[in-house]
N, C-alpha and C positions, 0 to 999 in steps of 0.2 A: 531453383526450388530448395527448401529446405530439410535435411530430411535426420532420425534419428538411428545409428548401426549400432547392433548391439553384437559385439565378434567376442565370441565363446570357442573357448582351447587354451595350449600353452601359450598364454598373451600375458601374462605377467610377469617379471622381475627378469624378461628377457630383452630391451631396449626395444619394443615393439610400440610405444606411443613415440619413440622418435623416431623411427621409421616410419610411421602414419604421418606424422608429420613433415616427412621428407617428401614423402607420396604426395600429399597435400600441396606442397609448395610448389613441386612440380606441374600441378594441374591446375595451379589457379583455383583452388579452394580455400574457404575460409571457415572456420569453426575452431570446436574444442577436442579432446580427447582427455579422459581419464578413468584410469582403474574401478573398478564397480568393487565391495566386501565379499561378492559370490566368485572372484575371480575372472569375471570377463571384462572387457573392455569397452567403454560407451563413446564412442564416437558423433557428434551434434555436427553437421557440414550444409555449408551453403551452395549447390554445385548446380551444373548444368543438366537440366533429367538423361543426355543424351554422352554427359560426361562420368556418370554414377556408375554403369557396367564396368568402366576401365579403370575409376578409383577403387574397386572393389579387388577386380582383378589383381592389382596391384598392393592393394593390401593382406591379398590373401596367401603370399608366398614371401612371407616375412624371413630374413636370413636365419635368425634363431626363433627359436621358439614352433610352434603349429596352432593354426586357424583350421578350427572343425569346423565352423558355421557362422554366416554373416547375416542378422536378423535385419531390414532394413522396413524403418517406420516411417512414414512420408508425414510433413508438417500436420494436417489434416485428422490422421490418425488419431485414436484415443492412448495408445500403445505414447507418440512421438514424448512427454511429458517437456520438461521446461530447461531449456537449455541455459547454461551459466556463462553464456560469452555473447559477445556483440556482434558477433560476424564484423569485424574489421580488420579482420589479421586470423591465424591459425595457430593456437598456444594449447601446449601441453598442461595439464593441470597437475601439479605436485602437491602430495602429501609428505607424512613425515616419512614412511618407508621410502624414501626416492632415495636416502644414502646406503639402504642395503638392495635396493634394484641395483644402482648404478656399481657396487662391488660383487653383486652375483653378478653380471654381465661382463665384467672381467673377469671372474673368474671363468667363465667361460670362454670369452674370446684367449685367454691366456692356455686354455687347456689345448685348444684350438689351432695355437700356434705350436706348443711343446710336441702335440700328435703329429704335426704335420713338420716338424723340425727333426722327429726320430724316426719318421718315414725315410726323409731325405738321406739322412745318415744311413740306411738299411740298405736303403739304391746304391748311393755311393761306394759301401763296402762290397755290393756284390761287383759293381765296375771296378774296380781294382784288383777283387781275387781275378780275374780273367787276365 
């Protein structure tokens, strides 16, 4: 079946369409994903009705970022509207902001590593005063 998600939260400019996309690949899904102007994220997928709970699941515990709410519109629907991909493959859709996603999400995963780099350091120095 076909069906249209519409996932509302911190879903942007946190590497969250390539993680859906990871999700995707995983399961033998085919569609699109791309950023909506309101902030949320539109996901168009071609999946198994019996496979759909577990892609959700999976989508909904993204490493960065937070997923408040997963809208899901089945092909049928008045809601579903008109998808921009063939179902032949699973492709992320890029606009012009993809060069400042893809350096916010470094800066993040970078902050990421420096916290958990002066954690270490902090352990360290208490194992040695001892």
């Amino acid at each position: 079946m076909r069906y249209r998600l519409l996932v509302i939260g911190d879903v942007q400019q946190v590497g969250f369409r390539e993680f859906v996309k990871k999700c995707a690949l995983q399961l033998h899904v085919k569609g699109s994903v791309k950023n909506l102007d309101d902030g949320s994220v539109e996901i168009y997928c071609e999946i198994e009705e019996n496979a759909l709970d577990k892609f959700k699941k999976f989508i909904s515990k993204p490493p960065m970022g937070e997923v408040e709410e997963i809208k899901v519109y089945p092909e049928d629907s008045t809601e579903y509207g008109t998808p921009e991909t063939n179902f032949s493959k699973f492709k992320v859709s890029r606009d012009e902001d993809e060069v400042a996603e893809t350096l916010s999400v470094m800066a993040r995963v970078g902050q990421q590593m420096l916290a958990t780099q002066q954690l270490t350091l902090q352990l360290q120095e208490k194992m040695l005063e001892k």
